[in-house]
C-alpha positions as CSV (number, residue, x, y, z in Angstrom):
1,X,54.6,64.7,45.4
2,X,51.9,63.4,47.6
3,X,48.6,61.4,46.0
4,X,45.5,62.7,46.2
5,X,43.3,59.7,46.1
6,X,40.0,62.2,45.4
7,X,38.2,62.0,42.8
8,X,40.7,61.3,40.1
9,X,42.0,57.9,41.5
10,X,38.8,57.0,43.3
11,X,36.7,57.3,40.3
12,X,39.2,55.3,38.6
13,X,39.7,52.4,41.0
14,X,36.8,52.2,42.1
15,X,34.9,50.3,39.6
16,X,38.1,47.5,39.5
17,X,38.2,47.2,43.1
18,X,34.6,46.5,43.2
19,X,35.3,43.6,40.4
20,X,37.8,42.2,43.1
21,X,35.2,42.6,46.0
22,X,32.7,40.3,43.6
23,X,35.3,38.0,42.4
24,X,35.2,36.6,46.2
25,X,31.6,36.4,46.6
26,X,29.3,33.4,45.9
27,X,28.3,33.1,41.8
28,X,24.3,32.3,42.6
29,X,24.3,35.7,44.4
30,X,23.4,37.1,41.2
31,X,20.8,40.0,42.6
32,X,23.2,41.0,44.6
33,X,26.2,41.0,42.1
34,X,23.8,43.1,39.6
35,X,22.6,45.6,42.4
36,X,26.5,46.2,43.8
37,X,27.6,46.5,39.8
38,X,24.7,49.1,38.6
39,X,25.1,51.2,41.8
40,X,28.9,51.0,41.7
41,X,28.5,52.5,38.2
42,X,26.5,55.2,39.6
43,X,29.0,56.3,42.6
44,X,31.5,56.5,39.7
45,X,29.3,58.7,37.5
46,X,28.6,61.0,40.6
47,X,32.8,61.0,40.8
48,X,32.8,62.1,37.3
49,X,30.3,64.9,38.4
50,X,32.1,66.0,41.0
51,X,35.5,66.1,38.4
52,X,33.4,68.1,36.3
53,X,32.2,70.5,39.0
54,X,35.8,71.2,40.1
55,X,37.0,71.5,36.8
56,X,37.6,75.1,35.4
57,X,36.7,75.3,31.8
58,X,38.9,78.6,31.1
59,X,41.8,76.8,31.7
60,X,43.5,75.1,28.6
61,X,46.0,73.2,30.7
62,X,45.6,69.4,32.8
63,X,43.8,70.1,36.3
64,X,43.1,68.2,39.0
65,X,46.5,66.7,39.1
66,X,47.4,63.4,41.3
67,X,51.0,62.0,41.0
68,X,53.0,60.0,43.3
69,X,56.6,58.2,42.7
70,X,56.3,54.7,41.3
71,X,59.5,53.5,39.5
72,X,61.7,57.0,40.1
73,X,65.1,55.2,38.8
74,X,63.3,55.0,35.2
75,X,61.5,58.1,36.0
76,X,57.8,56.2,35.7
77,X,55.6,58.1,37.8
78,X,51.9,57.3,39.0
79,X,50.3,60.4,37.3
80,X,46.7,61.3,36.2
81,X,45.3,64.4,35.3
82,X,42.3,66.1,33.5
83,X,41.9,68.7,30.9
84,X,39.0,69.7,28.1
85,X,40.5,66.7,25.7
86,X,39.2,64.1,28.4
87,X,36.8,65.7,30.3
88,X,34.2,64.6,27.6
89,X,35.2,61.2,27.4
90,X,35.1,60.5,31.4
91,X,31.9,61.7,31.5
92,X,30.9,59.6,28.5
93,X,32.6,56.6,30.0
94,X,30.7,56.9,33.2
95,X,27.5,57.4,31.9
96,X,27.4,54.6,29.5
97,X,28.6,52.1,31.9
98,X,25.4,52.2,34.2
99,X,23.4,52.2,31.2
100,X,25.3,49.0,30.5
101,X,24.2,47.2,33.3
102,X,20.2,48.7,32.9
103,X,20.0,47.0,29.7
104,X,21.9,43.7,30.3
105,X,19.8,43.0,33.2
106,X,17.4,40.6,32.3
107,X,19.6,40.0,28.5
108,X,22.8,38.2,30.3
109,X,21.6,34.9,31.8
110,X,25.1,32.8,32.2
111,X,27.9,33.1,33.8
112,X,26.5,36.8,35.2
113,X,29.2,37.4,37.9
114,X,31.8,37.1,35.3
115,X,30.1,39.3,32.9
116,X,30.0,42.1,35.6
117,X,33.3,41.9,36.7
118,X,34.8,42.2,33.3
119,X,32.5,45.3,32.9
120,X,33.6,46.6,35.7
121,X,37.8,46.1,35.1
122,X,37.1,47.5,31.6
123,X,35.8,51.1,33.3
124,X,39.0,51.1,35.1
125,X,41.1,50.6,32.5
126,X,39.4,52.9,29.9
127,X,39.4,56.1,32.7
128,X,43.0,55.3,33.9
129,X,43.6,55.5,29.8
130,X,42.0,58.5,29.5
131,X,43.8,60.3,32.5
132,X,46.9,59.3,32.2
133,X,49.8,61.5,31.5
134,X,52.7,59.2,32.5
135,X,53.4,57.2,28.9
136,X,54.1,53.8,30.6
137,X,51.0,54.2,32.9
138,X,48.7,54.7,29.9
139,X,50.2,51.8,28.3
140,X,49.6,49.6,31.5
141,X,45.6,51.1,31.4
142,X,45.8,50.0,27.7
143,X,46.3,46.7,27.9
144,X,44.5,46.3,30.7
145,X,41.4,47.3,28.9
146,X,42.0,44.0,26.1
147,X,41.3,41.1,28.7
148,X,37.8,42.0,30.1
149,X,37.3,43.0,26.6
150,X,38.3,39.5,24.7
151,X,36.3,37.9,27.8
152,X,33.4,39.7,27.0
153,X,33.2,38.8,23.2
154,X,34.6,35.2,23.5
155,X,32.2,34.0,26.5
156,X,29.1,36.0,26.2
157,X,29.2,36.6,22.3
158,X,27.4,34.7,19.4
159,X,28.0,31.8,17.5
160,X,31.6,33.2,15.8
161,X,32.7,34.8,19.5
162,X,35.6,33.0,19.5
163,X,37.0,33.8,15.9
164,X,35.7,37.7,17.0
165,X,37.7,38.1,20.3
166,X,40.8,36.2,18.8
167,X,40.5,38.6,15.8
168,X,40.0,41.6,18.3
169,X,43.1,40.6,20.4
170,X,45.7,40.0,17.3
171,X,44.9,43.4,16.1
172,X,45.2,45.3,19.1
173,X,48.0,43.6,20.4
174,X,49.8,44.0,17.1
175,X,49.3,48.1,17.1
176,X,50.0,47.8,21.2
177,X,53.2,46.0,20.5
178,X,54.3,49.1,18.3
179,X,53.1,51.9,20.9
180,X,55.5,49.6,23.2
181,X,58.5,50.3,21.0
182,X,57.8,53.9,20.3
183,X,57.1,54.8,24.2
184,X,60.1,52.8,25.0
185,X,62.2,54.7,22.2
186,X,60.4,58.3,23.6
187,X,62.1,57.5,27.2
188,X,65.6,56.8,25.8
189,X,65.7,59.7,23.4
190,X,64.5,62.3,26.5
191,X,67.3,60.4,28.2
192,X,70.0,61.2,25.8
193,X,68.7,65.0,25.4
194,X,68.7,65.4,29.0
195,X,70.3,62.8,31.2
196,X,67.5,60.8,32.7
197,X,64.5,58.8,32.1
198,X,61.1,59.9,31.9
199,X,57.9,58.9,30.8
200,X,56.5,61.9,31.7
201,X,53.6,63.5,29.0
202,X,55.1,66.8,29.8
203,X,58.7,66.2,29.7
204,X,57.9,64.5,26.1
205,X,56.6,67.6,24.7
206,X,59.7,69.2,25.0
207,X,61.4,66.2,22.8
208,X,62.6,67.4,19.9
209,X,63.0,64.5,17.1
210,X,65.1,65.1,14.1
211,X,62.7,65.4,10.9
212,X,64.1,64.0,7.8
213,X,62.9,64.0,4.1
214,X,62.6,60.1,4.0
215,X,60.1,57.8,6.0
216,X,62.8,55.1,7.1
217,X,65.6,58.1,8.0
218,X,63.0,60.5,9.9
219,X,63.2,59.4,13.8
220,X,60.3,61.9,14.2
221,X,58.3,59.6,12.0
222,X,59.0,56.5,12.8
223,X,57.5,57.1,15.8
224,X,54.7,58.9,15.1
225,X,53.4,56.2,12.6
226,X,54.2,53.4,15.7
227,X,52.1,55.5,17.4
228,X,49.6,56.4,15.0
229,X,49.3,52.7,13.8
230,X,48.4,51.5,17.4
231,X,45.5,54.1,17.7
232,X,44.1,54.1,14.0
233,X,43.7,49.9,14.8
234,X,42.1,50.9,17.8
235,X,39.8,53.6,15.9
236,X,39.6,51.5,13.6
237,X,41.2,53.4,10.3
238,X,40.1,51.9,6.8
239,X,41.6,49.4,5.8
240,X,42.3,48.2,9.0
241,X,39.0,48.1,9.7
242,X,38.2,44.3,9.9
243,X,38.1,43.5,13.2
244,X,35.3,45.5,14.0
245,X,32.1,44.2,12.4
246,X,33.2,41.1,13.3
247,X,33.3,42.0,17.2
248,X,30.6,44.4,17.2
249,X,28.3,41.8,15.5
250,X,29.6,38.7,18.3
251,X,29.9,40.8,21.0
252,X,26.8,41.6,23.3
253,X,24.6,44.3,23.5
254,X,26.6,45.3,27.1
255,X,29.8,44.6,24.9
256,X,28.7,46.6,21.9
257,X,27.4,49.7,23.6
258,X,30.9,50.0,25.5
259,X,32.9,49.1,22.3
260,X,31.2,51.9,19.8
261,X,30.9,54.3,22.3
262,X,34.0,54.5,24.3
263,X,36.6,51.9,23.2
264,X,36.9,53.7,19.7
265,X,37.5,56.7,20.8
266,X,40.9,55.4,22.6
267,X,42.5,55.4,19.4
268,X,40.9,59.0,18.5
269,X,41.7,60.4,21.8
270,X,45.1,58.9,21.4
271,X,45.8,60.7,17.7
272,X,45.0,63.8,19.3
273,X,46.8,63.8,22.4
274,X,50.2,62.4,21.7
275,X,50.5,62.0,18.0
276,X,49.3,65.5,17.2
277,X,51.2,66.9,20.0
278,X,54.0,64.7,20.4
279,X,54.6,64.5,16.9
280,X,54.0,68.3,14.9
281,X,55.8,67.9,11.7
282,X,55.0,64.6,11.0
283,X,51.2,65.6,11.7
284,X,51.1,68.2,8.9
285,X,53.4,65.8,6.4
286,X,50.7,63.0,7.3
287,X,47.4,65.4,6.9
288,X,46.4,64.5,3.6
289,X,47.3,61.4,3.8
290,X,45.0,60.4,6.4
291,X,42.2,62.9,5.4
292,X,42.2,60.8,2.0
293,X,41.6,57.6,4.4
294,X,39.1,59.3,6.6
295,X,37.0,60.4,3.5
296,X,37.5,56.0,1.8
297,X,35.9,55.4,5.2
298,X,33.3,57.5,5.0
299,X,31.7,56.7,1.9
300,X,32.8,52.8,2.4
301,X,32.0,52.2,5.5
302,X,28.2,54.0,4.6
303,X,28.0,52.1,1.1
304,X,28.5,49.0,2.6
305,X,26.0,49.6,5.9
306,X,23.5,49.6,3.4
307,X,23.9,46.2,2.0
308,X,23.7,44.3,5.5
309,X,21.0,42.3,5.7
310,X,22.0,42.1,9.7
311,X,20.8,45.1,11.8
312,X,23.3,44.8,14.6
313,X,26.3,44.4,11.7
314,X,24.8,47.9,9.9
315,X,24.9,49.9,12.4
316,X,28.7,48.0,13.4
317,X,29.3,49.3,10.1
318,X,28.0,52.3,10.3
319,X,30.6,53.1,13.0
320,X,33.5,53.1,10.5
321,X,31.6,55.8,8.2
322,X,31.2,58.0,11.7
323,X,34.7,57.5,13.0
324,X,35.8,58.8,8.8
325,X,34.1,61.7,10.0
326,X,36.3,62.1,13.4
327,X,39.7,61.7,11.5
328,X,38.6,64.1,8.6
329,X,37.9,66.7,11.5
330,X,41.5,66.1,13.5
331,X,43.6,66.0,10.9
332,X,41.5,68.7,8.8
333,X,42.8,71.2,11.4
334,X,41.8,74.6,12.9
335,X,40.1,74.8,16.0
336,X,36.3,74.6,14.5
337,X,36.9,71.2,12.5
338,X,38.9,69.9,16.1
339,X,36.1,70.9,17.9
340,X,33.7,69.2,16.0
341,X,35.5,66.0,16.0
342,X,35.9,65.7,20.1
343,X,32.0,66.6,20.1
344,X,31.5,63.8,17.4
345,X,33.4,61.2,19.2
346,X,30.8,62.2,22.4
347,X,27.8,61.9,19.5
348,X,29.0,58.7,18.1
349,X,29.2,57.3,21.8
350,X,25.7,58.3,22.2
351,X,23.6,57.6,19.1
352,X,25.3,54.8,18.3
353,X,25.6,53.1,21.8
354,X,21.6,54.1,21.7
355,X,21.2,52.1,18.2
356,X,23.3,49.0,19.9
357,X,20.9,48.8,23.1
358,X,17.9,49.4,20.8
359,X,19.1,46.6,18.7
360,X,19.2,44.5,21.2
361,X,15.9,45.3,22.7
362,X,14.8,43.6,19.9
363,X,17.1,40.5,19.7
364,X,16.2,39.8,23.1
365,X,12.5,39.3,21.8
366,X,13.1,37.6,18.5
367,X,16.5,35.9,18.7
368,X,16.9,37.2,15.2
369,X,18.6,40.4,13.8
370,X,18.0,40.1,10.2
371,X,16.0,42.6,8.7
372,X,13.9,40.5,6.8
373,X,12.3,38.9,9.4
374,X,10.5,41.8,10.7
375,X,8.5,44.6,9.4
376,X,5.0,46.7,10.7
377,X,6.4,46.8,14.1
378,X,5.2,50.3,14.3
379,X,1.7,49.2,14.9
380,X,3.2,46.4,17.4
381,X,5.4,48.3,19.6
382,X,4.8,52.2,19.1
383,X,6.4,53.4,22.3
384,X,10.0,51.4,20.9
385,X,9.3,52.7,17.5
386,X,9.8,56.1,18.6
387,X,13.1,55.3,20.5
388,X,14.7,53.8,17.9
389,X,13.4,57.0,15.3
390,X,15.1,59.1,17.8
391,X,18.8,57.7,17.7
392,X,17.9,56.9,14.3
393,X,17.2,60.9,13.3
394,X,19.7,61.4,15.8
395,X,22.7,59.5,13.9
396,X,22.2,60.6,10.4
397,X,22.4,64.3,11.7
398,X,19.5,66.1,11.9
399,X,19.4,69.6,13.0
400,X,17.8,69.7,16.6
401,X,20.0,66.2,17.4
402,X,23.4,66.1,18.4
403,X,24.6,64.4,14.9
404,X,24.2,67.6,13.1
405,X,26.4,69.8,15.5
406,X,29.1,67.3,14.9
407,X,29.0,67.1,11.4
408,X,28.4,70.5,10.8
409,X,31.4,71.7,12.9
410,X,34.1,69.1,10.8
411,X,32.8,69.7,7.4
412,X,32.7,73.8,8.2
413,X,36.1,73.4,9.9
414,X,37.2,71.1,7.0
415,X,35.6,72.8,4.2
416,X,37.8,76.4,5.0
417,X,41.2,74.4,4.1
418,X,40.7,71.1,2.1
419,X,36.9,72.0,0.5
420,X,37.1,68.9,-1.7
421,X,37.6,66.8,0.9
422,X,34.5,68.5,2.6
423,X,32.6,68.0,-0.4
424,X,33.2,64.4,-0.3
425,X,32.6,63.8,3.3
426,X,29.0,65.6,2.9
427,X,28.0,63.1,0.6
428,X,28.7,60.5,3.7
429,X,25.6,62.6,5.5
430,X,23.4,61.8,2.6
431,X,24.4,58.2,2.5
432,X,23.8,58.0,6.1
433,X,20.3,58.9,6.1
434,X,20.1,56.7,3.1
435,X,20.8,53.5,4.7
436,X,19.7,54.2,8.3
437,X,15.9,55.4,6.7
438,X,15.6,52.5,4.8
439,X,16.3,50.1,8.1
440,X,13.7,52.1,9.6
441,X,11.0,52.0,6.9
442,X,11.6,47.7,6.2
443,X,11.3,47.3,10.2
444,X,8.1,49.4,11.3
445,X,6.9,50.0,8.5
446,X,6.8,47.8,5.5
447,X,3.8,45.2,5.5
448,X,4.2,42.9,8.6
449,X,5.3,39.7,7.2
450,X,5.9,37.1,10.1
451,X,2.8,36.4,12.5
452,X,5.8,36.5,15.4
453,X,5.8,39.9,15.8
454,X,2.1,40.8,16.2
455,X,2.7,39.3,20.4
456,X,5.5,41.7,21.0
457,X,5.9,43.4,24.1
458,X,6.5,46.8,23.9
459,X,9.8,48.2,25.6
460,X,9.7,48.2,29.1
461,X,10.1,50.9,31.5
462,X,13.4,49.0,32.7
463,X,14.6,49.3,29.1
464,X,13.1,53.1,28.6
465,X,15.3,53.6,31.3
466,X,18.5,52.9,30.2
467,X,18.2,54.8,26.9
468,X,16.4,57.8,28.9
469,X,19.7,59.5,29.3
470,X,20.7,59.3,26.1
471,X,18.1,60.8,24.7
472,X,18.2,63.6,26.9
473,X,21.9,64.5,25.8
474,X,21.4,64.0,21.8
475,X,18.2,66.9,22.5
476,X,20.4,68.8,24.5
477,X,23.5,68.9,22.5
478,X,21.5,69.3,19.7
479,X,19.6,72.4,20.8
480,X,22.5,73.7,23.1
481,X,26.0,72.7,22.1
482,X,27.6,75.7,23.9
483,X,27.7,73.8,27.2
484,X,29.6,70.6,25.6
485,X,32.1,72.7,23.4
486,X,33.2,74.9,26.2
487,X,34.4,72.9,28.0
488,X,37.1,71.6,25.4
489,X,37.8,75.1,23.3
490,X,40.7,75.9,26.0
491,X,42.5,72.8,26.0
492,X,42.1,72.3,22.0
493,X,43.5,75.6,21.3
494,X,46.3,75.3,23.7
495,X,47.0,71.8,21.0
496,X,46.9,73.6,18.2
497,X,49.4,76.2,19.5
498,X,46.3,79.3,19.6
């Protein structure tokens, strides 16, 4: 078949490409290496525009398609397509990475051509992950998304960076090692059910693997939990889990942002294309099995956000009670609680990336995150006060934001087949606003104990910026959810077999 370079493989290229073009150019260039960076971002948010201009929201099946031979003896194929599963997370993807390079503008001092370039091979990797439909393809986009990654904790990171990216890296690599075996296993089970190779989402679908009563003897679950190990690391899954305060605590405010808000939604995206696809029976035997670890991640990952003493660490924890929320939704099933968990993944990406950059707003002025150290900053910086309220109220789900929608839609969705479970989950939402209200009240509001904060700027336009478009999408998901939800109902009830 003949490639089509526009927009799918333009949009995705284009941001690596552009790394290259800066890798040759002189380091002390650094306006230069910002400006190409922030308005390379751009032209591949206006590509992601244009995908979802051309995209037709009735349809339930991939669009859009661009394939082309690449290793036709093994019957690996260059092939990346589009449906209402990924639509959501392009776009997400390309909006957060300008807002990326907005806010690390004046934050990243050293190294800066490095920084950007890494930035700019992790947006390649993440939209070639997320378009994908050839198996071995999305592994290659996989992995290539852990260097720039493990570059971008270990060099620009905090004091423990090193121990986070090695930490990062071992964990991955350990879950990508088992996708590796299963995606091999897929190809030579197709082979022997039909005579050749291929890696091929499509042709996989029509695999049928035997389903025994054992773990060990069942074929059809072996692979699904290789599979499902590989992206519950990546979501990250309680207990496996550890990695990620770790990172998201060392990482930078850049790294952060991009970590919460797109990289963890890999391993959801993941689940819910191949595993719940891929994988049927072993889904429903594996249902309450994960829906018990969604709702231990949940209430953990809010009970302990609200011991942290660190801002940046309770809102990295925080991230493990919202992704509980996204597994309880998949595997709660039904096309309301699904729904609900592909717009949470959106919210998370959005509220929490907002927290991150606010976060960091901060740090950038005090070189301190703990909470202790500030308080009455209301008084001091107003305008940033009501920025950070925003993804605050935003986050803990209240109606009018986009939290709320999210929420509502999984624990409606889950409450009409495992209510317990629901009941459980809601008491995450109260826990939420629990933790997230009391950061709020110690840090603009409680008596202003340390004279450093009564000289500190406000946040600047430059800043303002760069959470601007967030805002406007937690309001207007929030008030008008129609617009974000059709555009996956098609494709998630052609998954669930409606």
């Amino acid at each position: 078949m003949e490639l089509v370079s526009f927009p799918l493989s333009t949009m995705i290229f284009l941001p690596g490409l552009a790394g290259l073009v800066l890798l040759l150019l002189p380091s002390r260039w650094i306006a230069l290496h910002r400006w190409v960076s922030f308005l390379v971002s751009l032209a591949t948010l206006a590509l992601a525009l244009t995908v979802l201009s051309r995209f037709d929201p009735n349809v339930g099946d991939f669009q859009l398609t661009e394939s082309a031979p690449w290793l036709p003896s093994l019957g690996i194929s260059y092939r990346v397509e589009v449906d209402g599963l990924s639509l959501l997370l392009v776009l997400l993807t390309a909006l957060l990475q300008p807002v990326v390079f907005l806010s690390s503008w004046g934050s990243i001092q050293d190294k800066v051509k490095g920084y950007l370039v890494s930035m700019l091979v992790l947006e390649t990797g993440v939209l070639g992950a997320f378009l994908a439909t050839d198996l071995f393809l999305f592994y290659v986009f996989w992995e290539l998304m852990l260097i720039p990654m493990y570059f971008i904790i270990g060099v620009w990171g905090g004091e423990r960076r090193v121990y986070a990216a090695v930490k990062f890296v071992l964990f991955t690599l350990a879950g990508s090692l088992l996708m590796l075996v299963a995606i091999l296993y897929m190809a030579f089970q197709y082979k022997a059910q039909t005579g050749t190779y291929s890696f091929a989402y499509a042709d996989w679908l029509a695999v049928q693997l035997p389903m025994a009563e054992g773990f060990w003897g069942s074929p059809q679950m072996l692979a699904f939990a290789a599979f499902a190990l590989a992206f519950a690391i990546k979501v990250p899954v309680w207990p496996l889990h550890t990695w990620l305060p770790d990172a998201h605590t060392e990482a930078p405010t850049g790294g952060s942002i991009i970590l919460a808000g797109i990289l963890l939604k890999l391993g959801t995206y993941g689940l819910l294309r191949f595993n719940r696809a891929l994988f049927p029976e072993a889904w429903e035997r594996s249902r309450s099995f994960f829906m018990i670890l969604a709702v231990v991640a949940i209430i953990y990952g809010a009970l302990v956000s609200w011991a942290q003493k660190d801002m940046k660490r309770l809102v990295a924890f925080s991230s493990v009670s919202h992704m509980g929320f996204i597994i309880l939704g998949m595997f709660a099933g039904g096309v309301v609680a699904t729904q609900g968990a592909l717009l949470q993944m959106v919210n998370h990406g959005l509220s929490t990336g907002a927290l991150f950059l606010l976060v960091g707003v901060l740090y950038d002025r005090r070189h301190t995150r703990m909470i202790e150290d500030y308080g009455g900053l209301a008084a001091v910086m107003p305008l940033y006060t009501g920025t950070f309220l925003l993804a605050t109220l935003a986050s803990v789900g209240l109606p009018g934001l986009n939290g709320f929608v999210g929420e509502f839609l999984i624990l409606l969705g889950t409450y009409q087949s495992q209510p317990v479970a629901a009941a459980i989950g809601a008491t995450g939402v109260i826990l939420g606003a629990v933790y997230m209200l009391s950061l709020v009240q110690r840090v603009f509001w409680n008596p202003l104990s340390h004279e450093e904060n009564l000289n500190l700027p406000d946040i600047s336009w430059r800043e303002l910026t760069s959470f601007a478009p967030l805002a406007v999408l937690m309001v207007w998901i929030g008030v008008y959810p129609t617009t974000f939800l059709s555009l996956s109902e098609k494709a998630v009830q052609k998954l669930l077999g409606g």
